[in-house]
N, C-alpha and C positions, 0 to 999 in steps of 0.2 A: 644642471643644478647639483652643487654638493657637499655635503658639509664635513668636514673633518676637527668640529671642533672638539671633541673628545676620544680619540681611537682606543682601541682595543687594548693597546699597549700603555695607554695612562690611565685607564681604568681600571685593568690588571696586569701585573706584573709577576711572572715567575721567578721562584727563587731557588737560586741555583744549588743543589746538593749534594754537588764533586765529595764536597772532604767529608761527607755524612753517609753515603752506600759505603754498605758492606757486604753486598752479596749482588750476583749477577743470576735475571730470574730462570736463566739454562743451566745455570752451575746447583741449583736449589737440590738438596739432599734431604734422605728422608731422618736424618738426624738435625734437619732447621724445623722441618712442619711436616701435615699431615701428608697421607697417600692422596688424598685428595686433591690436594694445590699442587702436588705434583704433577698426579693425572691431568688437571684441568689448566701447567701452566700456559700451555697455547695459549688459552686466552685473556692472559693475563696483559696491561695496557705499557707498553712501551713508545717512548720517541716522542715527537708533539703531538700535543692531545687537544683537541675542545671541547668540551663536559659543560653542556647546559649555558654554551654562550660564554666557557673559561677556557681560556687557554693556560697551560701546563706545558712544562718541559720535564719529562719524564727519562731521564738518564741525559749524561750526556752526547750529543751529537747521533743522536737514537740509537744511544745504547741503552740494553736491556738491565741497566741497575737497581738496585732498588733498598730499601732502609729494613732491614729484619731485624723485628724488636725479641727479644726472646729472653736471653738469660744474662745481660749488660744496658746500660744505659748507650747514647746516643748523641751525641753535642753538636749542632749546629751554629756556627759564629755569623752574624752576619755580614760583609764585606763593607758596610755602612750600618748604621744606626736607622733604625725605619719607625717610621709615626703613622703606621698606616693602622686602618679603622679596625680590618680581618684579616686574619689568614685562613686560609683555604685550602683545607688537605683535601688530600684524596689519598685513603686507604681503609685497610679492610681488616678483619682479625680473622684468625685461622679456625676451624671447627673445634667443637671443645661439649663433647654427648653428656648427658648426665645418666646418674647411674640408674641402671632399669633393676624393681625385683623381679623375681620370676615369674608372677603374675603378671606383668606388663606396665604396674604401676611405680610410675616415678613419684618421691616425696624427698625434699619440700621439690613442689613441682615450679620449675621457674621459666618453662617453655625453652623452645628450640630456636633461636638462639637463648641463652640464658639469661633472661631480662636482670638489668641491672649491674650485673657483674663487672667491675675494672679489671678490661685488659689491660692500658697502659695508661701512661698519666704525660701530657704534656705542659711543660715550665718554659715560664716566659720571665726573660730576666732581663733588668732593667739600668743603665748605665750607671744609677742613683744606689744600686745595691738591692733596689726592691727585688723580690719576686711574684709572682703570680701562680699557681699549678691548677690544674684542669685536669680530674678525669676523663678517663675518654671509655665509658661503657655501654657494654653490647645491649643491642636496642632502641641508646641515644644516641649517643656520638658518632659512636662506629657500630659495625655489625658483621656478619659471618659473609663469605665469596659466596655461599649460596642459604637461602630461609626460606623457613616454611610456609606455606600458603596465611596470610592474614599476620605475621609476625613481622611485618617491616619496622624501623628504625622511627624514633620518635625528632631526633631531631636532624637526619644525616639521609641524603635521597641517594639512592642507585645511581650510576652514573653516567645511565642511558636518559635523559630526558620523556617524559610524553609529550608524542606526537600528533599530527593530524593525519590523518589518513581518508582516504574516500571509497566508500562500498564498492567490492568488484565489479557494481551493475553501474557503479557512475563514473567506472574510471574516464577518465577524458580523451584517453590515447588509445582505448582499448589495449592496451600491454597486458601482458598477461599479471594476474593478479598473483602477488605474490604473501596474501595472509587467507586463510581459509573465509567461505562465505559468510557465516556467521560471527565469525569474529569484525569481520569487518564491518559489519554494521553497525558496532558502535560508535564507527567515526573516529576516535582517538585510540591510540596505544595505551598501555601504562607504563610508568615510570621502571627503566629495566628489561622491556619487550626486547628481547630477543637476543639480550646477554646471558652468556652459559656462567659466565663469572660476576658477582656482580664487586662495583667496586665503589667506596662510598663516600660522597662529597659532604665536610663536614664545615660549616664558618664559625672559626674560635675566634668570639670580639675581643682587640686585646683592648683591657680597661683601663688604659693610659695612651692613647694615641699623645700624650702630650710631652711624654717621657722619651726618653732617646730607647730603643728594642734593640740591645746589641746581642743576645743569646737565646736559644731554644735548645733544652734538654731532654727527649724523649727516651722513660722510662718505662720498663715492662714490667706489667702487675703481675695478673693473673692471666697465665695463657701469652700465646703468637701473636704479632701482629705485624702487619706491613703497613709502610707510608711509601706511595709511589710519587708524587709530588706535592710541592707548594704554592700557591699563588696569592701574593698580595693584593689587598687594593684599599680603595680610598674611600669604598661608599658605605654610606651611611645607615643601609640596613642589608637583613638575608640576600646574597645576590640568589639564592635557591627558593626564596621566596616569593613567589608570582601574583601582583595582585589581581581583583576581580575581573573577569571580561568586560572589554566595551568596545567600543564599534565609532572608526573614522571614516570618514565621506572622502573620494580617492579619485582624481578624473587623471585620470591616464591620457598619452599620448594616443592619438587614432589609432587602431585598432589589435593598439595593445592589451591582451587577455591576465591577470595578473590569475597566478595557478600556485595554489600553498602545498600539493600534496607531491610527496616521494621526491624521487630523483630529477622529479621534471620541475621542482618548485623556482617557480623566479619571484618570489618574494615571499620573506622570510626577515625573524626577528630573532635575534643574538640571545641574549636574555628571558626568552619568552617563547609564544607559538603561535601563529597567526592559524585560527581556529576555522576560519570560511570566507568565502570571497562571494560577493553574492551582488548584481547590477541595483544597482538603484532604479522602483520601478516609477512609471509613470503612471498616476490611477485619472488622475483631471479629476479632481475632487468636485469644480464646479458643477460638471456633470454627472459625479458619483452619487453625493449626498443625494439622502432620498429619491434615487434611483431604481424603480423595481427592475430594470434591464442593463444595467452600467456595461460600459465593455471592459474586458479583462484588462490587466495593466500591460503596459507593454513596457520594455526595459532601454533604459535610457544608453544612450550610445558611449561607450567611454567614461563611465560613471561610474563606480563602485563601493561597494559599503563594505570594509575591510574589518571582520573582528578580532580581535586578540586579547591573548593574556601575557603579562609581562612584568620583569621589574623596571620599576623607574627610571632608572637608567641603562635601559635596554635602548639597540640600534637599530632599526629597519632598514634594511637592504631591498633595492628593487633590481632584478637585471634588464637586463636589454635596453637601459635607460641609461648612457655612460657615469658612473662615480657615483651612483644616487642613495647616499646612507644619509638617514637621519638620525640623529639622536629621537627618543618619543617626546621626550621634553619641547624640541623646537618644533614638532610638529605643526604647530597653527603660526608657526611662519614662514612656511610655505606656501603658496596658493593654490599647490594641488592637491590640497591635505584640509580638510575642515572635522573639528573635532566634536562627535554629537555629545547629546545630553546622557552624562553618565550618573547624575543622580536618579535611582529606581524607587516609587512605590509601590509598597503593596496594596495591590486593590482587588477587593470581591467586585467581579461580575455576576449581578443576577437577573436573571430572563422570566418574565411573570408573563399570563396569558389578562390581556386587558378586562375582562368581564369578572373573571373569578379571583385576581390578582394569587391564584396559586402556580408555585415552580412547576414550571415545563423544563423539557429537555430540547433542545435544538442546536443546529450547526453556527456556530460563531468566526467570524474572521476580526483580528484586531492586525494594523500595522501602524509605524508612526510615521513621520511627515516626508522620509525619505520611502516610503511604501514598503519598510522593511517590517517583514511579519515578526508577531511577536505572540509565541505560541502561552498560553497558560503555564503554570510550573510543572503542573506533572504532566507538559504535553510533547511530544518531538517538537524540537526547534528546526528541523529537515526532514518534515514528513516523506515519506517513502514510495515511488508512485510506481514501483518495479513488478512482474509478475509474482503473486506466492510471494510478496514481502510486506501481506497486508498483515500487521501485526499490530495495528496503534489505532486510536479510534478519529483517523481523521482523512481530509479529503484536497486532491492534488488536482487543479486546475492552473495547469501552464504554469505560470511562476505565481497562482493567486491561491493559499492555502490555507485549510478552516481544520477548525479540531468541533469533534462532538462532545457536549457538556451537557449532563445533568440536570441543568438549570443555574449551576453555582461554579462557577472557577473562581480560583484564584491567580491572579498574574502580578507582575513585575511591570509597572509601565515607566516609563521618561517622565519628566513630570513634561505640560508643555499639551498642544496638539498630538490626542489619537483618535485613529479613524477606527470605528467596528460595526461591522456586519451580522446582522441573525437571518437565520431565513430555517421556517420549518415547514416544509410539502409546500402542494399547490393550493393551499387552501388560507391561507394566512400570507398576508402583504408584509413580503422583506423591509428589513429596517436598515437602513447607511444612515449613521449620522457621522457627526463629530463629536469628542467630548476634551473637553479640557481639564488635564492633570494638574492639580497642584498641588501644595504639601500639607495644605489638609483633607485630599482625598480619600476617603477610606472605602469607597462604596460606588458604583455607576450599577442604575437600574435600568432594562429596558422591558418594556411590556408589547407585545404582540397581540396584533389585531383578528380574528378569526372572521374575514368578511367573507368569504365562500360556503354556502350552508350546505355540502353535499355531505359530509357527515351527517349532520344532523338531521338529511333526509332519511337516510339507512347506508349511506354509502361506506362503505370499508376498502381502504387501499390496498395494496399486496404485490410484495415483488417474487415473484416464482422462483427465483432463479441467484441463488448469492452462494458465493464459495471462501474457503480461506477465513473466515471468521472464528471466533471463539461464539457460545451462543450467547451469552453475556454483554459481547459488543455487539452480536446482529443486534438484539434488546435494544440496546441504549442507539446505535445509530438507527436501529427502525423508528422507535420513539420519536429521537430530535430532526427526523426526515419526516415525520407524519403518516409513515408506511403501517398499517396495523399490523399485516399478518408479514412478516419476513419468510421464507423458503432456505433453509441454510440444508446443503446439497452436499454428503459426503459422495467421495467419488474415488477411481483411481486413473493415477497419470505414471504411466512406465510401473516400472516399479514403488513409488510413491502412491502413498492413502491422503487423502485429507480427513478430516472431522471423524474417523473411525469412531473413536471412546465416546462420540457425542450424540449417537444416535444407540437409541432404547425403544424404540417402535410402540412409543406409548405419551412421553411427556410434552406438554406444552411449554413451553417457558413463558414467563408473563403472565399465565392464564389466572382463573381467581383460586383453585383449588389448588396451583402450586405457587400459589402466596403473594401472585402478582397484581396489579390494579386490573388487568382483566382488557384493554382498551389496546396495547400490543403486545404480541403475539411472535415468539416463534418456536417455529418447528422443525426437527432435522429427518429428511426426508432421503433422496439419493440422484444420483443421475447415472443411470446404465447407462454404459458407452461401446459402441462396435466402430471404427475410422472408417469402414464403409458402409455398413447396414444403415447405420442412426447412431445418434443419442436418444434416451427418452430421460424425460423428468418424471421420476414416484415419490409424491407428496404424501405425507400425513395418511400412509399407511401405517396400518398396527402389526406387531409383531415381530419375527423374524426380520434381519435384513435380509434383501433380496438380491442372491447373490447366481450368479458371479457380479460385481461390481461393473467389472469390462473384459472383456473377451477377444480371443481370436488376435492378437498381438497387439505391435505399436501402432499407430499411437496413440493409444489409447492402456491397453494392457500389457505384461508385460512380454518380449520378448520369446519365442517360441507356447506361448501360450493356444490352443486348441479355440476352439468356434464352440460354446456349448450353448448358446441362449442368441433367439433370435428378439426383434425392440417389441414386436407382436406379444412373444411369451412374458417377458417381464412385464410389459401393461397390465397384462391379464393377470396376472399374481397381484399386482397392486391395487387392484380393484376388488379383487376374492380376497384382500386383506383391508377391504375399506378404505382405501386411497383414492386419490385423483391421478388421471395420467396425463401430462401437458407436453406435446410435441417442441419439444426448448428451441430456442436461436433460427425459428424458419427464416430458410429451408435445409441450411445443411448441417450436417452431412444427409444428404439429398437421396434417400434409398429407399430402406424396407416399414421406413415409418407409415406412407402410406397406403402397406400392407393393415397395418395397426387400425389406420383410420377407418379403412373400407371395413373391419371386420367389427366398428362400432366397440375399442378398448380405449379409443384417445376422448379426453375430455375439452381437449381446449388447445388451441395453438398459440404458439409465445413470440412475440413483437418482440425483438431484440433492437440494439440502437449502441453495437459497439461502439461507434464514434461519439456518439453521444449530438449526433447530427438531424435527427430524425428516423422514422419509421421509414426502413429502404423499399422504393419500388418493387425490386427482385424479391423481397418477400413475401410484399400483397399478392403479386404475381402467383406465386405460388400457393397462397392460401384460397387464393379467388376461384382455382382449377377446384377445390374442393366443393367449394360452397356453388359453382356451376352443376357439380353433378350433385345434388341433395342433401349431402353429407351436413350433419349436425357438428358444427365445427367453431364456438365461442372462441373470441379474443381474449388474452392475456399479456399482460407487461411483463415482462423480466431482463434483468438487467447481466445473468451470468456476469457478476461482480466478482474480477479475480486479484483486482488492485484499487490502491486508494486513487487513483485517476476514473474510475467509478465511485459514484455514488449510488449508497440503495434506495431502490427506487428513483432513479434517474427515469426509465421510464417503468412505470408503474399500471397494475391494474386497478381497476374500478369494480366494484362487485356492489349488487345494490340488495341488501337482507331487509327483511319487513318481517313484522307478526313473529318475531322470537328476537331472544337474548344474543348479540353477538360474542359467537366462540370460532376457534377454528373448524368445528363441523359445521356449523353454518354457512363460514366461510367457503367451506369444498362445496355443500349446497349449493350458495349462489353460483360458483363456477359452475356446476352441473347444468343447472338451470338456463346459463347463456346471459345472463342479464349482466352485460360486462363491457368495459372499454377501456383499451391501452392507451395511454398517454402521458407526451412528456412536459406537461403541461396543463394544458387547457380543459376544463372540465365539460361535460356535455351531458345533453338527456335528449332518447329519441323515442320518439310515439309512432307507430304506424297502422292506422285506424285506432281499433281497441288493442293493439300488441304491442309489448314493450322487446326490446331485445332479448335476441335468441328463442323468442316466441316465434312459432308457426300460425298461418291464417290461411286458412282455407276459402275460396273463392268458384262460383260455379261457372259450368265452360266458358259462357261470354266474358270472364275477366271482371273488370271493375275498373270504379276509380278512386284512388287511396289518397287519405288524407295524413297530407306528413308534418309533425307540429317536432317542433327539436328548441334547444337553445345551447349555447357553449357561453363559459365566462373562464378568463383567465387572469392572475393576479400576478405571471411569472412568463411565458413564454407571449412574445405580442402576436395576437391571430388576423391573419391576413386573409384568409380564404374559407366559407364554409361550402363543402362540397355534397350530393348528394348522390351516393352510387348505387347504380340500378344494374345486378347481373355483371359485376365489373367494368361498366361502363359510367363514365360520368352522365349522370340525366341533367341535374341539375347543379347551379355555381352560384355563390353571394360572395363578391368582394366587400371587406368590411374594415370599416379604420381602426388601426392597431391601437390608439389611445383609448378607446372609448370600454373596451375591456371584459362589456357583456351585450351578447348579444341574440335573437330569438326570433324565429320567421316560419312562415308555413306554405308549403307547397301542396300541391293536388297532382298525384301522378297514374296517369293510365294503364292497366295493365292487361293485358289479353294473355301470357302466358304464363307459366310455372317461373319463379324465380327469388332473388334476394334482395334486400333494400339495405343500405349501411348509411351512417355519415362519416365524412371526413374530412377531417380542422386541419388547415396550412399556416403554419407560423414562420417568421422570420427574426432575426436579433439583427440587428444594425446592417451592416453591410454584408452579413453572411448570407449563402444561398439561402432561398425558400427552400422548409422542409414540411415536409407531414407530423405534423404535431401529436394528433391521435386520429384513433379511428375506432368507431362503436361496432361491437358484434351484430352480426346481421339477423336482421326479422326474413322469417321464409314465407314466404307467397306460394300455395299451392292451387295450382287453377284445375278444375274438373277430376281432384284426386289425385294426378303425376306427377309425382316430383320432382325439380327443374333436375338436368340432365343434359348436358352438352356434351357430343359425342369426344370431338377433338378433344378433350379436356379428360376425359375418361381413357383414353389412348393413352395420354401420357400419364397415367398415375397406374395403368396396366402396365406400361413401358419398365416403370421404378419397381416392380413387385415382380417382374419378368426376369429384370436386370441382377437384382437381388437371389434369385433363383441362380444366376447364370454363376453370380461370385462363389455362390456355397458352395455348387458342384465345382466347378474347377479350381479356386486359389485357395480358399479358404483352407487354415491348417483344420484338418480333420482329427476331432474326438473319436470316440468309439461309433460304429456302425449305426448303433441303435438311435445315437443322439443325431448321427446325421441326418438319419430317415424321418425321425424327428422334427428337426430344423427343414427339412424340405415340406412334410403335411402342414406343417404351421403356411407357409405360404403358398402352396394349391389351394389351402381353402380359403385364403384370400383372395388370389387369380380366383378359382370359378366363382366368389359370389360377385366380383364385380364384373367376370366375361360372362352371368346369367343377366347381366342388369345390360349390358349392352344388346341381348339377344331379343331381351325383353324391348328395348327401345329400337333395334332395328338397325343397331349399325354393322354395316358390310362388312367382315375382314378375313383376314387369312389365318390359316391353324398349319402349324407345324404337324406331321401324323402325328404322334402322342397325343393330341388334344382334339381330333377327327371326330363330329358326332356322326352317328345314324340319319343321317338328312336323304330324304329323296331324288334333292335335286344339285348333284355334285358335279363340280368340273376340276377334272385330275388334271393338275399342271403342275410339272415338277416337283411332284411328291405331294404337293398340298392338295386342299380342298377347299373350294371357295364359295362360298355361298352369299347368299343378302335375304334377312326378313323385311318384309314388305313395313310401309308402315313412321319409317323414319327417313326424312331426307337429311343428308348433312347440312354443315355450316354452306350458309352462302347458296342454297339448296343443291348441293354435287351429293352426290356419295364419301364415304370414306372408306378407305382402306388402311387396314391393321396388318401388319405382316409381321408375323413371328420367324 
């Protein structure tokens, strides 16, 4: 397929300037211009040129000529008589300072370049005798080789083009990037990137195309100038004028990838800039619409939704397709090319809560019929789903992406079929509809339904764990997520701080005394970090920050950095400053945290769900070894949110406050308290006898039998399985159908000895694996006074505070002596309260000599001492052994 029914060559045409140079730009002296254009004439433009989709012949046969207007006029005859629409310089004028007093103030002040001023005047003469003259001044016409920040040219662009470009983090090729990070995140260049010279495309319409054009006189006014070439042509408006973006539907040959960016681009538009190349998604609308589960969209094979900006008579080029230029004009007569709807309205979106019909804030997704998203006006149109490039208030699922809104956007829509999505927490049923654009749209309302009451029984959400935000956006996305209390976590990574300036160890954000509705909440708290001890999370501490931030090197701190704080000490500060301390991402980094626990400083341990897959076995695993040996150990959600491929509160805690006002000291309250459940989803309540979670119940030596009343409802994740774990064991199981949404049952469960009771909800989306949805903090069962205690399980959390021991002394970069000795009593006096707890229970093991008691009855083997209190038989009824 190909069309050549316009080339390059009849829609512009250079004109030749043999008999008009007077100067060659190597021979240029500083008796023609400044030091300047001297210095910089490298980069001055010779030979054939293409400037913004123009072709130029700049000297001839690429020599370095050029037209120096100075102190004589300039005559050009044309070879022919020309009727064309423009002509099309390309030149620049020379630098020309104004005078400064000695105070530094210029008057009359006319900016740099000097706005307004005629450098030279170009005359257009007419076979008839007429003539025509045009200034040509600095600012409009023409302008200076190089300007100052914010003084470009009113009517005349640089002669570098803007372009498309794609963030280092999306290159396609991985090539090395060649524009700094930050820069390139805006996606486009500007007009001039990366010209030292610039040089300036100016279209003078001649006002007589109808007239024979046999002469061009180019006079110097005021000041230098140069003209490097000419190009005529025949169209009918600015060819440097681009109009608005729009967007063609584009099916490619099999499994050709069409790529707009850098040297690798194989499609490209003359005229213009093909701005993004994005698949046309598949959403199955039949299925979508009022959908509380839709599956993501998936991306149509060979499909593409091509946008650009361009002039009218601009080409598209594709490679790897033999000859394939279109003109944009014949575009929809091709059949791989359909052209969408380029007329936009403005339309308010507004999101009301169905009861109170007042503005909420919630996650919104709109696309139109080709699935192509269509972000709000002040929203990224290519949200950013990269590590530390959460910067914009919105949310990257796979190719499906939402922006968070206040209640009120405004957008640009097609008129025609669009689709949009709300969704806010687990507690309000998401909306898909359709709504249809037409041109006297001004307005689409949707109101949201609040049919889950666990707010309104006392329940308050909270995600522990969020990083990279501003506090302003945790605000607004904890709001339009349903999340009360957000956790925003300064920290350090290498040499890099996040949230520094945002944390004052005293303010709420949201709350009612700093001005907020009081209902969410956040707070900026920290996350100590050691790559092998731990991390810990310190929340809604007051005061000081608690420092060192991270310690003891990468990767975590920076680089030759010392060991001065172990996850133990900093709990402890957090707590002597009124905080909460939550053991983040169980289990790892997998170390000295459960130094922390045993020594009674950790508040709560955090359910993570990087994948966004469910609560990972390996984690309960790890938490279950606490709650075996008695430890008070409440559930918490958090989502360690480092990109917008997170959501907050994706999973989420539950905390349930009664009998006072909620604030965030409540909040830390109920965590204290244990009354709490992680989930990415499904909502839940468990009774056990008279205990609610994270309550203890006490029961005498015969045991008992316990009455378990619970219920789960979910509006968002569909639940498959409700589970009932006794001691980390499954006791009991209800499979339950995923449509029906709520559901409630009761069991009777026997108990003869010391242990823990939890529930735990199994959810599935369409054909993905079953996962663990949530899971409720556990109720404690104490039978005749003992506290449950499993030996094997207390081994290995001695194992981790052992091990911890072993890093400090040997690798760990050492501070000064004092802080070492330090860092070692901090975790002896973890080892011996929990090696007195196992002594107390009876388990057999072995002591390295340093840890040797005064025992009666010793058997010396190979330096150790081995002994057994009577009293406790192991797992499985063996003994165990502990070997240091």
């Amino acid at each position: 397929m190909n069309s050549n029914h316009a080339s390059k060559r009849e829609r512009f045409v250079p004109v030749p300037l043999t008999t008009a140079y007077n100067r060659t730009i190597a021979e240029l002296k500083p008796e023609d211009c400044s030091d300047a254009v001297i210095a910089g004439k490298r980069f001055l433009l010779t030979g054939p040129q293409e400037l913004w989709g123009v072709p130029f012949e700049l000297g001839p046969d690429g020599a370095d000529n050029v037209i120096l207007l100075k102190d004589r006029e300039v005559e050009l005859a044309f070879a022919q008589p020309l009727h064309d629409r423009q002509l099309l310089f390309l030149h620049a004028a020379d630098f020309k300072e104004s005078d400064t007093a000695p105070d530094g103030i210029v008057s009359p002040m006319m900016g740099s370049p000097r706005l307004g001023e005629t450098v030279c005047e170009y005359v257009l003469h007419y076979a008839d005798g007429t003539r025509c003259a045009f200034p040509m001044r600095r600012r409009y016409q023409i302008s200076e080789f190089q300007v100052k920040w914010g003084e470009n040219s009113f009517e005349a662009v640089k002669h570098v083009k803007p372009r498309t470009m794609a963030t280092n983090t999306d290159l396609l090729h991985k090539e090395a990037p060649t524009i700094p990070w930050g820069q390139s995140q805006l996606r486009t260049t500007f007009p001039g990137f990366g010209s030292a010279m610039h040089h300036w495309l100016y279209a003078l319409p001649n006002p007589h195309p109808d007239k024979e054009l046999i002469r061009l006189t180019m006079i110097p006014a005021d000041g230098t100038s140069f003209v490097f070439g000419i190009t005529r042509t025949d169209a009918e408006t600015n060819p440097f004028r681009w109009e608005a973006r729009r967007s063609v539907r584009y099916v490619s040959a099999p499994g050709f990838v069409p790529q707009p960016f850098g040297d690798r681009a194989n499609i490209r538009i003359d005229l213009g800039e093909v701005i993004a190349v994005r698949p046309v998604l598949e959403y199955d609308h039949a299925s979508w619409l009022d959908n509380a589960n839709p599956r993501l969209p998936s991306p149509k094979p060979d499909e593409w939704i091509v946008e650009y900006t361009a002039h009218p008579d601009a080409h598209l080029t594709i490679d790897g397709q033999p000859g394939l230029t279109i003109p944009l004009r014949e575009l929809e007569e091709h059949t791989a090319w359909t052209l969408t709807e380029n007329v936009l309205r403005k339309v308010k979106v507004r999101i009301t809560e169905g009861t109170s019909g007042r503005r909420i804030a919630a996650k919104i997704h709109v696309h139109g019929k080709l699935g192509d998203y269509i972000a709000p006006v002040n929203g990224h149109r290519f949200p950013n789903a990269h590590w530390f490039e959460d910067y914009g208030a919105e949310y990257v699922q796979d190719f499906h992406y939402s922006a968070y809104i206040d209640g009120e956007a405004e957008y640009k829509l097609p008129l025609g079929d669009v689709y949009i999505e709300v969704t806010k927490g687990f507690e309000i049923r998401p909306v898909r509809k359709r709504f249809l654009v037409t041109e006297q749209t001004d307005a689409i309302a949707i109101e949201l339904d609040h049919v889950l009451p666990w707010r309104q029984k006392g329940w308050v959400t909270a995600d522990t764990h969020v990083h990279f935000l501003s506090p302003q956006t945790a605000l607004l996305e904890g709001d339009a997520e349903g999340v009360n209390v957000v956790n925003l976590l300064t920290s350090q990574w290498g040499e890099m701080f996040s949230n520094l300036g945002d944390f004052d160890g005293k303010t709420t954000i949201g709350s009612k005394e700093n001005g907020g509705s009081g209902e969410y909440l956040v707070r900026v708290g920290t996350e100590n970090r050691q790559h092998i001890l731990g991390h810990i999370s310190l929340l809604g501490y007051e005061g000081s920050m608690i420092l060192p931030l991270c310690t003891g090197g990468p990767d975590e701190s920076g680089l030759g950095d010392p060991l001065e704080a172990t996850i133990t000490e900093w709990a402890k500060r957090c707590r002597e400053q009124n905080g909460i301390v939550v053991m983040p991402h169980l289990p790892n980094p997998r170390a000295e945290g459960a130094a922390a626990l045993v020594l009674g400083e950790v508040d709560a341990v955090e359910m993570c769900s990087f994948e966004n897959v469910g609560i990972n076995p390996y984690s309960l695993s790890d938490w279950y070894r606490y709650l075996n040996c008695g430890y008070k150990a409440p559930a918490v959600g958090g989502t360690d949110k480092m990109s917008q491929s997170t959501a907050v509160g994706t999973i989420r805690t539950y905390s349930l406050i009664r009998g006072e006002p909620f604030t965030y000291d409540a909040w830390m309250n109920a965590v204290r308290r244990g009354h709490t459940f992680a989930t990415l989803g499904p909502l839940l309540d468990l009774r056990v006898g008279d205990c609610e979670m994270g309550q203890s119940m006490q029961l005498p030596s015969s045991g008992g039998t316990l009455d378990i009343d619970w219920q789960v409802s979910s509006v968002t994740v569909p639940v498959t399985q409700i589970e009932l774990v006794v001691n980390g064991e499954l006791r009991e199981m209800k499979a339950v159908d995923p449509e029906i949404g709520h559901y409630a049952g009761h069991w009777s469960v026997s108990v003869k000895e010391s242990g823990w009771i939890a529930l735990r909800v199994r959810g599935k989306y369409h054909d993905q694996s079953e996962m663990i949805a949530a899971h409720s903090s556990a109720v404690s069962v104490v039978v005749d006074g003992k506290p449950c205690f499993r030996a094997e399980d207390a081994v290995t959390i001695l194992e981790q505070i052992e091990g911890s021991t072993a890093y400090i002394k040997s690798l760990a970069t050492k501070s000064d002596e004092q802080t070492f000795k330090r860092l070692l009593m901090t975790l002896t006096s973890a080892h011996r309260a929990l090696h007195n707890r196992m002594h107390q229970n009876g388990v057999m093991h072995q002591h390295a000599a340093p840890d040797r008691h005064d025992h009666r009855h010793h058997d010396h083997e190979h330096g150790s001492s081995t002994h057994r209190h009577d009293g406790h038989h192991g797992h499985n009824g063996g003994s165990h052994g502990h070997h240091h």
